[in-house]
C-alpha positions as CSV (number, residue, x, y, z in Angstrom):
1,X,34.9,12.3,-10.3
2,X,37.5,10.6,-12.1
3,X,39.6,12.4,-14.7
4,X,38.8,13.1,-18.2
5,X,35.2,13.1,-20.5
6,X,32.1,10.8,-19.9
7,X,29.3,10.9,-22.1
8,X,25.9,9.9,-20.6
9,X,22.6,9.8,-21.8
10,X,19.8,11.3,-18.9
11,X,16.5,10.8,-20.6
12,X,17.5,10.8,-24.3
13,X,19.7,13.7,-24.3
14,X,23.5,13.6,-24.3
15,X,25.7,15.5,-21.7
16,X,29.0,16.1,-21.2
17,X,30.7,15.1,-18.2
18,X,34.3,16.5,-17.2
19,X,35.7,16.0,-14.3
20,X,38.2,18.3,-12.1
21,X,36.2,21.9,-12.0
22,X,35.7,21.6,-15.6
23,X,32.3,21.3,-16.2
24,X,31.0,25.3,-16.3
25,X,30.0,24.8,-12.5
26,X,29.2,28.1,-12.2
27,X,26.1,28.0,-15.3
28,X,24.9,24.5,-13.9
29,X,24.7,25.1,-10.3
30,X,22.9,28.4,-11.8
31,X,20.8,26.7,-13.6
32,X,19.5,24.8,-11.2
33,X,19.0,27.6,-8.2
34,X,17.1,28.7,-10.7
35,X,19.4,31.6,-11.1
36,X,21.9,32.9,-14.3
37,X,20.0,36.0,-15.1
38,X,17.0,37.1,-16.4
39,X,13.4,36.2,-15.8
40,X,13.3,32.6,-15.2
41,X,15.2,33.1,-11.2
42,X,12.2,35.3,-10.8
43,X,9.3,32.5,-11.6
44,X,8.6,29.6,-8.9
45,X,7.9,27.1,-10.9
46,X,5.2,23.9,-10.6
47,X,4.0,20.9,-11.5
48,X,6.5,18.0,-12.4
49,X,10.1,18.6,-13.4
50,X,10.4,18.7,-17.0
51,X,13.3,16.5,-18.7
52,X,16.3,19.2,-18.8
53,X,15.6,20.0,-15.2
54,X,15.8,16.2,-14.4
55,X,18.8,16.2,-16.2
56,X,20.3,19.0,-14.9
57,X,19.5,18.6,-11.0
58,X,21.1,15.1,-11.7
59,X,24.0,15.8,-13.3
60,X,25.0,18.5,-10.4
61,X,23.8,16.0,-7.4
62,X,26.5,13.4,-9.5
63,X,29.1,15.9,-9.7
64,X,29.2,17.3,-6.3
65,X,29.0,14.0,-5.2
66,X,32.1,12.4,-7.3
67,X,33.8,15.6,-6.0
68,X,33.6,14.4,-2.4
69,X,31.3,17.6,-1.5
70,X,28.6,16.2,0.8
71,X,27.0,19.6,1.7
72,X,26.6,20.4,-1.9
73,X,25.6,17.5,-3.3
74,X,23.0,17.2,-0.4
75,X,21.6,21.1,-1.2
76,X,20.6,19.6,-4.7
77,X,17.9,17.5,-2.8
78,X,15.0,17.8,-0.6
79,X,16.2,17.2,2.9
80,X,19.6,18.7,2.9
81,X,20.2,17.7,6.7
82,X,20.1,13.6,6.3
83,X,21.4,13.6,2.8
84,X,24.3,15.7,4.2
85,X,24.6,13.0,6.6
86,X,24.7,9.9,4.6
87,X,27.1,11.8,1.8
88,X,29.7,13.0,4.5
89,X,30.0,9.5,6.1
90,X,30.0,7.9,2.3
91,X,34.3,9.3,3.0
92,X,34.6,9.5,6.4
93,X,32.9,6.3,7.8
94,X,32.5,3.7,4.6
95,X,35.8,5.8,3.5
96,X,34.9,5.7,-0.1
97,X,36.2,7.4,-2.7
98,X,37.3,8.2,-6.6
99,X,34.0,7.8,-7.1
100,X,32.3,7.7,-10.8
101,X,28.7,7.5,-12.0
102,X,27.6,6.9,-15.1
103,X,23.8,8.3,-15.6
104,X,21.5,6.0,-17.0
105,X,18.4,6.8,-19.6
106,X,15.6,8.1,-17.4
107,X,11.9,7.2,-17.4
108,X,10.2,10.4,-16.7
109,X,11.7,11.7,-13.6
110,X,13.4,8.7,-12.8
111,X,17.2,8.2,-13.4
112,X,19.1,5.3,-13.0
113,X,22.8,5.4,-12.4
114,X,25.9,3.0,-11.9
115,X,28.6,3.9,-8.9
116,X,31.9,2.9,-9.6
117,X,34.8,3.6,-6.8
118,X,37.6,2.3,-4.5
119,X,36.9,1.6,-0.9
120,X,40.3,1.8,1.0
121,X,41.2,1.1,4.7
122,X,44.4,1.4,6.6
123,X,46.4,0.3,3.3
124,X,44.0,-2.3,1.7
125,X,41.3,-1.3,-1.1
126,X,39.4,-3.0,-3.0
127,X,37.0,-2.1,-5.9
128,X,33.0,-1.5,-5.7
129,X,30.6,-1.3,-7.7
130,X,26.5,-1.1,-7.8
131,X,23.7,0.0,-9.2
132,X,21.1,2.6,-7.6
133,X,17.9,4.7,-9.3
134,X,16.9,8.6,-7.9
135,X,14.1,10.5,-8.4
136,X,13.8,14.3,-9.1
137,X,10.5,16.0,-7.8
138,X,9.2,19.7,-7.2
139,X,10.8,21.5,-4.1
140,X,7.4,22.3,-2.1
141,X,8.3,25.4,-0.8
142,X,11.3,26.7,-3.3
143,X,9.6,25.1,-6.2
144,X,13.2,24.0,-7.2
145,X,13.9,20.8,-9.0
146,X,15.6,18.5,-6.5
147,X,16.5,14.8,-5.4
148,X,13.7,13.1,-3.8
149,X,16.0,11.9,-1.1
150,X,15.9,8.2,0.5
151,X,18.9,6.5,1.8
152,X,18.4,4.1,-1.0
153,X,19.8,6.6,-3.5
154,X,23.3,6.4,-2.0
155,X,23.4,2.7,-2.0
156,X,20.2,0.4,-2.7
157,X,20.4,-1.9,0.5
158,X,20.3,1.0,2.4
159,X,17.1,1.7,4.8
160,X,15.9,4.8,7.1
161,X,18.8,4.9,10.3
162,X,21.4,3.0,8.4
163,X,24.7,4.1,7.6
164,X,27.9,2.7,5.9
165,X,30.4,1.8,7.7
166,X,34.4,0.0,6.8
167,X,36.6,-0.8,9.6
168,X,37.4,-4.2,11.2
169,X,34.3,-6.5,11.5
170,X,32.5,-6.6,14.8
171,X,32.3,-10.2,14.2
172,X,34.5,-12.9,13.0
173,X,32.6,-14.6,10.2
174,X,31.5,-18.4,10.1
175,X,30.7,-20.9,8.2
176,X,27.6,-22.0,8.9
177,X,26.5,-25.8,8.3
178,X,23.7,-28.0,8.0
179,X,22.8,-31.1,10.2
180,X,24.8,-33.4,7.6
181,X,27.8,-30.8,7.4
182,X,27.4,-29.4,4.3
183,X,28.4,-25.8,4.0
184,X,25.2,-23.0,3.7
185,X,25.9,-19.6,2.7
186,X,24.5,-17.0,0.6
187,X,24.9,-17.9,-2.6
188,X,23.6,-20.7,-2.2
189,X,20.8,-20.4,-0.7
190,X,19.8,-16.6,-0.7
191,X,16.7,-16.5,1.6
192,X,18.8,-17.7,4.1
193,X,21.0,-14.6,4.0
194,X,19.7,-12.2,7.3
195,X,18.9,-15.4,9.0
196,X,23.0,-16.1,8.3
197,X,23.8,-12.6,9.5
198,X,22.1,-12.8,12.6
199,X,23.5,-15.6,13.2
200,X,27.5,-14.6,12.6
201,X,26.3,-11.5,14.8
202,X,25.0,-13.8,18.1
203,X,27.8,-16.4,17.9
204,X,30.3,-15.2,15.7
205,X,33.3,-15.2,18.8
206,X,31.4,-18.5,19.8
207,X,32.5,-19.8,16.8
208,X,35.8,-19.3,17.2
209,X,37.0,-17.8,14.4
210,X,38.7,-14.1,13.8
211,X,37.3,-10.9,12.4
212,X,38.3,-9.6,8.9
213,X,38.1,-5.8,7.7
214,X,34.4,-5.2,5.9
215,X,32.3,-2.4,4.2
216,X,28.8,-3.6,6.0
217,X,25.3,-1.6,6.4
218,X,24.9,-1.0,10.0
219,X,21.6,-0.8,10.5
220,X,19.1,1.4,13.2
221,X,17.3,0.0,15.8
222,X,13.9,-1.0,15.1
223,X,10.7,0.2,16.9
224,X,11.1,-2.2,19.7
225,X,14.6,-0.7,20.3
226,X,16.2,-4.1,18.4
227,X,19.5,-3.6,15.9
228,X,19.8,-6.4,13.1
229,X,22.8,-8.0,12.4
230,X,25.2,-5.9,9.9
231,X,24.9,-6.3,6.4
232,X,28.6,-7.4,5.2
233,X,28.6,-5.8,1.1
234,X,32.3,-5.5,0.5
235,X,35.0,-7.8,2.5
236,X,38.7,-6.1,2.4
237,X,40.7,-8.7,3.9
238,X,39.3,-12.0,5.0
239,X,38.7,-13.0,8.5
240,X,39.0,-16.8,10.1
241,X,35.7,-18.3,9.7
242,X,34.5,-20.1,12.9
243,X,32.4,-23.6,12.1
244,X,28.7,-22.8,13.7
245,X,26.7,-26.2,13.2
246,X,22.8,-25.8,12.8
247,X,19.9,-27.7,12.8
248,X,19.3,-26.7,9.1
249,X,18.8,-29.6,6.7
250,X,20.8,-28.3,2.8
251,X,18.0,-30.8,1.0
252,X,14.7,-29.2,2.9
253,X,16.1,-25.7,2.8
254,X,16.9,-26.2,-1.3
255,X,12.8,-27.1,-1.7
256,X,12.2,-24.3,0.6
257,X,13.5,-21.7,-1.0
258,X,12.8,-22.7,-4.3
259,X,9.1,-23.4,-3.1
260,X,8.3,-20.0,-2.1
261,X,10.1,-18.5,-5.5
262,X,6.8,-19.1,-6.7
263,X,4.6,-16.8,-4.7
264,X,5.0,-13.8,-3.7
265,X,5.5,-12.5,0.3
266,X,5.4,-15.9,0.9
267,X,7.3,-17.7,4.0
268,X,7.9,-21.5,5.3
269,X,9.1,-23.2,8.2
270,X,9.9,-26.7,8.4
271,X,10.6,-28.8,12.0
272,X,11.5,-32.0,13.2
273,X,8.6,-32.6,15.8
274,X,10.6,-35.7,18.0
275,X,13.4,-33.2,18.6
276,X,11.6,-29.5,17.7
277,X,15.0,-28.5,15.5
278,X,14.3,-26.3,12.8
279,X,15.4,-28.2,9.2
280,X,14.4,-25.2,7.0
281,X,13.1,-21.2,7.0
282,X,12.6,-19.4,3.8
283,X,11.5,-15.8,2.9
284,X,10.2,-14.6,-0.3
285,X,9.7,-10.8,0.5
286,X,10.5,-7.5,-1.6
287,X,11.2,-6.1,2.0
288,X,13.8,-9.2,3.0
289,X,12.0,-9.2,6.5
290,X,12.2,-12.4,7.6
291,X,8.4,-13.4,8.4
292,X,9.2,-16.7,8.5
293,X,10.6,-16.2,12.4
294,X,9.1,-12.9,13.3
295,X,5.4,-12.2,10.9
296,X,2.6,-11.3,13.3
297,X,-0.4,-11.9,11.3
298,X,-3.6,-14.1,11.6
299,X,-3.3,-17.4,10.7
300,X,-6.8,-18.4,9.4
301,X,-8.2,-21.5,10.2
302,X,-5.0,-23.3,10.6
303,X,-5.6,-22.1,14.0
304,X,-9.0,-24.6,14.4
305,X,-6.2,-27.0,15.7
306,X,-5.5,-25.2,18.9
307,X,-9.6,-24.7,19.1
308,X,-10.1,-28.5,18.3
309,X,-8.1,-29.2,20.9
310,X,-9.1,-27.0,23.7
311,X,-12.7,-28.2,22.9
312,X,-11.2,-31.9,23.2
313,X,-9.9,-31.2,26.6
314,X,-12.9,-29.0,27.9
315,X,-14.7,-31.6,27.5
316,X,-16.9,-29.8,24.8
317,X,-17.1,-32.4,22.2
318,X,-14.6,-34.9,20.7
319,X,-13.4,-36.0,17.1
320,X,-16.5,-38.2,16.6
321,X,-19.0,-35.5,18.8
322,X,-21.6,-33.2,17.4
323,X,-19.6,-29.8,15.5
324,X,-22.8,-28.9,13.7
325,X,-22.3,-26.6,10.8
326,X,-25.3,-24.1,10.2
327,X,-24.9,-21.9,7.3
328,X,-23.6,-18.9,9.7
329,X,-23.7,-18.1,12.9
330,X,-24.2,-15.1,15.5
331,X,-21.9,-14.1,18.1
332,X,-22.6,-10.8,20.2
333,X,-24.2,-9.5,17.0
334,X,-21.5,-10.2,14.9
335,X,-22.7,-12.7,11.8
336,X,-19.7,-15.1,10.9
337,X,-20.4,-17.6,7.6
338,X,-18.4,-20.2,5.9
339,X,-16.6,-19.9,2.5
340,X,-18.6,-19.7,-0.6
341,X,-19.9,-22.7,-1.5
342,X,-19.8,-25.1,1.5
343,X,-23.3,-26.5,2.2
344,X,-24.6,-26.6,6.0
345,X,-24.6,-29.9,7.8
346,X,-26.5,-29.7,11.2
347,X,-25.1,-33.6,11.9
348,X,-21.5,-32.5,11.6
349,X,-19.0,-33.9,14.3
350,X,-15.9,-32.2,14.6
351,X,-13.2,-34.3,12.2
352,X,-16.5,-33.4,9.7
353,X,-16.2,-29.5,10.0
354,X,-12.4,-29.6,10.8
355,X,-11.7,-31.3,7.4
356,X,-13.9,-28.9,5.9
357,X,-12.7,-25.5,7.8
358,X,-16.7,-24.5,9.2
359,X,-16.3,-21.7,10.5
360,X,-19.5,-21.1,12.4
361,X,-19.3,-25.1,13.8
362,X,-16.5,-23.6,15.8
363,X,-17.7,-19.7,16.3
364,X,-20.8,-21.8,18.2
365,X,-18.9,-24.4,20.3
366,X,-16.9,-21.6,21.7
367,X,-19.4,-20.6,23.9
368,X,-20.3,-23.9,25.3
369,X,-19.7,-24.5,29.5
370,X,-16.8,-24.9,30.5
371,X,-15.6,-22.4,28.4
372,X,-14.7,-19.2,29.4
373,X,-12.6,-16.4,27.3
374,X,-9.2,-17.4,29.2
375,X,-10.2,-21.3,27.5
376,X,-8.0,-20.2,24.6
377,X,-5.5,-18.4,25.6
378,X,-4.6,-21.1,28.1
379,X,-4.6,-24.1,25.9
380,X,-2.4,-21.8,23.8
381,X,-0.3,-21.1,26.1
382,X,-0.1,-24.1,28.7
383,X,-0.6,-27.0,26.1
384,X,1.5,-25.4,22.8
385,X,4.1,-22.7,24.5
386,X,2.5,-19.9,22.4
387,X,2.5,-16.3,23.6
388,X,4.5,-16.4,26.6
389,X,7.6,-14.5,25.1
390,X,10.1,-17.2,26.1
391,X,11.3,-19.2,22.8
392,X,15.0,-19.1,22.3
393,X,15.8,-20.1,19.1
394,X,18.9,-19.2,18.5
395,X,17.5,-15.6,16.4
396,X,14.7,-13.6,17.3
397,X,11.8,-14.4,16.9
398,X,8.1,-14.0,17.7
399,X,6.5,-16.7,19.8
400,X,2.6,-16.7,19.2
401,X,-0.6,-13.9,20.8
402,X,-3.4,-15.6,21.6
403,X,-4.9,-13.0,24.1
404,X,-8.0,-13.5,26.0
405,X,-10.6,-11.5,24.7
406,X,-14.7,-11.1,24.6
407,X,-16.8,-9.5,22.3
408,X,-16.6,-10.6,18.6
409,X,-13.5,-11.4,18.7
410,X,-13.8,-13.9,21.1
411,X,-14.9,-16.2,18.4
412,X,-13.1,-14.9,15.7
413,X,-9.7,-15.5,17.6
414,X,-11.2,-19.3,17.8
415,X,-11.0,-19.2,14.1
416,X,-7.5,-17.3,13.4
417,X,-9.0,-13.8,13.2
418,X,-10.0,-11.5,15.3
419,X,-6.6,-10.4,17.9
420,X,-4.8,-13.8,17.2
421,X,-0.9,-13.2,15.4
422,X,1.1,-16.4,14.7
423,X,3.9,-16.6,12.0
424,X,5.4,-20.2,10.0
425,X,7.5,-20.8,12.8
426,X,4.7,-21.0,15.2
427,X,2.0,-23.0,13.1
428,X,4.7,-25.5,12.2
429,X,5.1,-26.0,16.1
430,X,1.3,-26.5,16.6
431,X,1.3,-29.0,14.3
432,X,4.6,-30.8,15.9
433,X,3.0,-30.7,19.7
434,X,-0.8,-31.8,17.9
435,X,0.9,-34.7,16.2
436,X,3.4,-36.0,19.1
437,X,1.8,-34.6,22.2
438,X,4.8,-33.0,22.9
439,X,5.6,-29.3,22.7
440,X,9.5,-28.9,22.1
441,X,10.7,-25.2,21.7
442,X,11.7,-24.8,18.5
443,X,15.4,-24.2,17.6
444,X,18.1,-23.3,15.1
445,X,21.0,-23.4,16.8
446,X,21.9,-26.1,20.0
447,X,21.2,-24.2,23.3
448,X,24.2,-26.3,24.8
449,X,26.3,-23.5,22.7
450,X,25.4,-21.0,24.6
451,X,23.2,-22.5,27.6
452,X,20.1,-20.9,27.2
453,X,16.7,-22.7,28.1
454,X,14.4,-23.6,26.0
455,X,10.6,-22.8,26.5
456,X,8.7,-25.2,28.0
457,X,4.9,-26.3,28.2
458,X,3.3,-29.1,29.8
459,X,1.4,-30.5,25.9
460,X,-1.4,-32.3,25.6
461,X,-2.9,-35.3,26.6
462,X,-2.2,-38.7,24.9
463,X,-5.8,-38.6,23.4
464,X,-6.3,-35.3,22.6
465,X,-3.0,-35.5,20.3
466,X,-4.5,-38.9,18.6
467,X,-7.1,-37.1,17.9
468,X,-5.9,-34.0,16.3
469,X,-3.4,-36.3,13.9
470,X,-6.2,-38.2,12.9
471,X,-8.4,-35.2,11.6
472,X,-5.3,-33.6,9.8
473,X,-5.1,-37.0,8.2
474,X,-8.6,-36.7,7.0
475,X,-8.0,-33.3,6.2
476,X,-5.2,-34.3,3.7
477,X,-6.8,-37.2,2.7
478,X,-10.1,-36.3,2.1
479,X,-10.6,-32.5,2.8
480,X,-9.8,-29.1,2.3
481,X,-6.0,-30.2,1.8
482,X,-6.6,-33.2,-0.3
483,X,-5.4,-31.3,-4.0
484,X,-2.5,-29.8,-2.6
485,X,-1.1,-33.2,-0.3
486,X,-1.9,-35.5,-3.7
487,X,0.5,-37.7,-4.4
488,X,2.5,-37.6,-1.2
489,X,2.9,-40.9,0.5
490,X,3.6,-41.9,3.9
491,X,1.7,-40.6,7.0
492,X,0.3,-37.6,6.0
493,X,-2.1,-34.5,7.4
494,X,-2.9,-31.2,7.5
495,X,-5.0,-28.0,8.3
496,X,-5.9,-25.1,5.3
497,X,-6.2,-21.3,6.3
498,X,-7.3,-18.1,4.9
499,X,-6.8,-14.9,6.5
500,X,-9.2,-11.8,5.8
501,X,-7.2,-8.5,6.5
502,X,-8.5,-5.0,6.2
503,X,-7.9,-3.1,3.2
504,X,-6.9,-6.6,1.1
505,X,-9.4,-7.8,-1.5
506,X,-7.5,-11.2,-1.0
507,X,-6.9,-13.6,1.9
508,X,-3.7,-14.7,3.1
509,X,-3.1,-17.9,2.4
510,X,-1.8,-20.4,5.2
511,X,-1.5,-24.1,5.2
512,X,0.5,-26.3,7.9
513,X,0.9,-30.1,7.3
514,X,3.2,-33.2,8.5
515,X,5.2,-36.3,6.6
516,X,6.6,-39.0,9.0
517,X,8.7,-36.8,11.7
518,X,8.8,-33.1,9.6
519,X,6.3,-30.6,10.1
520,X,5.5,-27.8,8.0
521,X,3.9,-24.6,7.8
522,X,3.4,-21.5,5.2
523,X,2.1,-18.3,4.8
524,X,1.1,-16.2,1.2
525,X,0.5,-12.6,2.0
526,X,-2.7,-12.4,-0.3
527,X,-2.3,-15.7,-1.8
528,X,-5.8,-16.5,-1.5
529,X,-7.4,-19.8,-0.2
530,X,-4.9,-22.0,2.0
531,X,-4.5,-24.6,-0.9
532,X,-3.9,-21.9,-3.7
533,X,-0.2,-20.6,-2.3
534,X,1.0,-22.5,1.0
535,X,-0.3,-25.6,0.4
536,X,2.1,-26.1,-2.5
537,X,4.8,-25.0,-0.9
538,X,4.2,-27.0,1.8
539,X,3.7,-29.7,0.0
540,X,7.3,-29.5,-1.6
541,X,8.6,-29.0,2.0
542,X,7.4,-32.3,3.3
543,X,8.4,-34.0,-0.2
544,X,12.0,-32.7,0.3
545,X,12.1,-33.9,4.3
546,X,11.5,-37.4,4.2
């Protein structure tokens, strides 16, 4: 704590401040044990912390933590052991120190505060400064008033497993540019910031440049045993950027982000489809995960391309063949029906129920000869390099499921539901390979930097492809897409998608489109129809790309 008085106001009421062992430590940390005398040390209290407990249990969590006394600070909240943690390497690891914080007004039992201190390593320091919130709850056992502890508290970028950490960088940093060599960092274009970490973390010495001395979050490995890139929060002396180039386009990557600004847990991808380079991926997420590369959700009926087409090339019917669309339809005792509103059509051919997303026209093709319930799994798989676990982009990502499955969700995989996961990323591939034939691995970085190989797959035939870019132009043109698509020129298509999940009263909304040689595709975590949320930002995607 830094020397001298500071006046704060914790939930309307002044207190006093003083730092050095000023302060009457001995009545507050009293107070707060619930000891001091008399009757009150004697009564385990419940329910809610009142204001002056809040206040109290705050002000001696801040002071033992200005004071640089971990164990102390942590024993004001409830879990002592990885507070205790997190506050001891705060000095010893993220070396941290003359640390002040000024209390905010709380909101009930909520209190938000402001750290100001000086990070110093081997002879350079520099100030920092944020802002973070705590909460004070009832101890369950001691009935004390305590922290309600989360890693957050101690810094807000901070998640379960992650520390603080200052010391030379573990990579140099780069500067990362675009395919016309404009410059893209952070600041200016913030969804792209993990997607720039990871990418200073896998080529950083590639780049060639030198590593500076940072205060980063080093975060925990995830489930599947994966670490992400540091977080860089504080730089003490500057490294030697390397140059990495990307396949990222500044002008598609501006609409992007700005695009998905306007819904919520919303994600897009945009790709080249001649070459498969990735031009843009942005991330609208309270959680910053980026779902763009690595979501695993159903995709709705965007998926009806990869169904159209392994009906195409089974043999099973063709763009101008018979896709009649009944009102709903039974499979295995399972009932599937269309949205609201759409009236039957028994003399429906397929680029008739693809434009208008039928549902049961495809739940009851799906079980026509040759099919079998490997059909889409392969065409998935052999024809669009989904689900083999073998795309390199250049960051991790998730590559597609499309298992083979019977029962009900045999069909409802044929219509995005059911076991099928897919992300932007993958959904803008479909609709590159659909459109040119062609599957080309997607990719954000050249694999001639670090010779990887890119995924292959053998694509589809000349006339299946002709056919699948001729519905998704009547699709845009005339069909489910037609409002969101309007007013874009050029060669145009696309495919709509809603997504039912469990527990949401809303769909996801998906939507995945082409303009000339860009492909797009989008996902709104409970956005509702595919044209309410994706399509727009789809939309401004393609408008940006040509």
């Amino acid at each position: 704590m830094g020397k001298g008085v500071k006046v704060a106001v914790i939930g309307g009421v002044f207190a006093v401040m003083v730092g050095g062992a000023g302060y009457g430590a001995f009545n507050l940390v009293s107070a707060v044990n619930g000891g001091g005398g008399g009757g009150a040390a004697e009564t385990r209290r419940s329910g809610p912390p009142d204001r002056d407990e809040v206040r109290k249990t705050a002000e001696a969590f801040f002071g033992a933590w200005e004071k640089g006394q971990p164990e102390r600070a942590a024993s004001y909240t409830n879990n002592a052991q990885a507070a205790g943690g997190l506050l001891a390497g705060y000095g010893e690891e993220a070396h941290i120190g003359g640390v002040e914080i000024t209390p905010g007004t709380a909101t009930g039992t909520s209190v938000p505060f402001t750290v100001k201190a000086t990070v110093s390593y081997e002879g350079k320091s520099k100030p920092l400064s944020y802002e973070s919130r705590l909460t004070v709850v009832r101890g369950e056992t001691t009935g004390r008033a305590l922290v309600d502890w989360k890693p957050s508290v101690l810094h807000p970028d901070l998640k379960e497993g992650d520390t603080l950490v200052t010391g030379e960088a573990v990579q140099p940093p780069i500067e990362a540019v675009g395919r016309d060599g404009s410059v893209l960092t952070k600041e200016k274009f913030p969804s792209l910031g993990p997607v720039l970490d990871t990418l200073r973390q896998k080529y950083g010495e590639r780049a060639g440049g030198t590593p500076g001395v940072e205060l980063v979050v080093r975060h925990g490995e995830s489930a599947a045993g994966e670490a992400a890139a540091d977080t860089p929060l504080l730089t003490l002396a500057e490294g030697e950027p390397g140059k990495l180039r990307t396949t990222l386009s500044a002008g598609v990557q501006a609409a992007a982000e700005k695009a998905v600004r306007k819904f919520a847990e919303s994600s897009v991808v945009a790709v080249k489809p001649s070459t498969g380079e990735v031009l843009a991926v942005a991330n609208h997420r309270a959680d910053g995960f980026n779902a763009a590369f690595q979501g695993q959700v159903a995709p709705g009926s965007t998926m009806k391309i990869i169904t159209a087409a392994m009906l195409i090339d089974n043999g099973v019917t063709s763009m101008n063949g018979p896709a009649p669309c009944p009102a709903s339809a039974v499979w295995q005792s399972q009932t599937f029906k269309n949205l609201e509103g759409m009236d039957p059509d028994e003399g429906a051919t397929l680029a008739h129920s693809f434009r208008r997303s039928c549902n049961t026209a495809f739940v009851k093709l799906v079980d026509e000869q040759p099919l079998t319930s490997q059909s889409l799994t392969r065409e998935a798989q052999e024809r669009f390099g989904l689900g083999r676990d073998d795309w390199k982009t250049g960051i991790a990502s998730f590559d597609g499921s499309v298992p083979a499955v019977e029962g009900p969700d045999r069909a409802a995989n044929a219509i995005g539901q059911g076991q099928v996961q897919m992300n932007p990323l993958n959904m803008a591939s479909v609709t590159a390979t659909a459109i040119t034939g062609a599957f080309r691995q997607p990719y954000l970085v050249s694999p001639e930097l670090d010779d990887r190989q890119l995924a292959r797959a053998k694509g589809l035939p000349a006339g299946t492809a002709a056919q699948l870019k001729q519905m998704m132009r009547l699709t845009a043109t005339q069909g489910t897409a037609r409002e969101a698509m309007a007013g874009l020129g050029g060669d145009i298509g696309a495919k709509t998608g809603s997504a039912e999940v469990d527990g949401n009263a809303t769909s996801d909304s998906w939507f995945t489109g082409f303009r000339g040689d860009v492909a797009a595709a989008a996902m709104a975590q409970q956005g509702g129809h595919g044209g309410d949320a994706a399509g727009p930002i789809v939309a401004a995607v393609l408008r940006a790309g040509s």
